[in-house]
N, C-alpha and C positions, 0 to 999 in steps of 0.2 A: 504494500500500500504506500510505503514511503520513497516508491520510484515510483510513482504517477504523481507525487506531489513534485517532487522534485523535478519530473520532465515537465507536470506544467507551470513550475514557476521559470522553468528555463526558458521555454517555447515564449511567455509573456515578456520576459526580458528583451530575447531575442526580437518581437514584436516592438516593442517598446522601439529598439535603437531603430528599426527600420521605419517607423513612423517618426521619429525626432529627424532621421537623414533627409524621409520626403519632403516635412516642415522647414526644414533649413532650406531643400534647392527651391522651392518654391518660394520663400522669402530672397534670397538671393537674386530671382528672377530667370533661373532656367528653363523653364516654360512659358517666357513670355512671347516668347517669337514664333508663332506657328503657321509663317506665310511662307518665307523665303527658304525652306528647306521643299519647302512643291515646287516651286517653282527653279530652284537653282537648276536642276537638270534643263531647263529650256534655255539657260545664258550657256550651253555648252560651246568652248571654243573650235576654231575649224584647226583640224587635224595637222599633224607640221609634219616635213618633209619624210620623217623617218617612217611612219607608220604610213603602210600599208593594207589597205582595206580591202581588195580584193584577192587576199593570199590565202 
């Protein structure tokens, strides 16, 4: 009985830092920008000399 207390005060622990980590990137502002990663594949550059496309 005192390994099921012990795994779930571990699992809540462990809960714990992963909810403090999302709290911190979402105050820091990592998810604020969610245009310019759809779009970046469309500013793709044209191809330079080296690469070959029909090989």
């Amino acid at each position: 009985m005192s390994v099921i207390f012990l795994l779930l005060t571990v699992s809540t622990l462990v809960a714990g830092v992963f909810l403090a980590g999302f709290i911190w990137a979402v105050r820091k502002g990592q998810y604020d920008d969610d245009r310019s990663p759809a779009v970046r594949i469309l500013n793709d550059s044209t191809p330079s000399s080296n690469e070959h496309p029909n090989r």
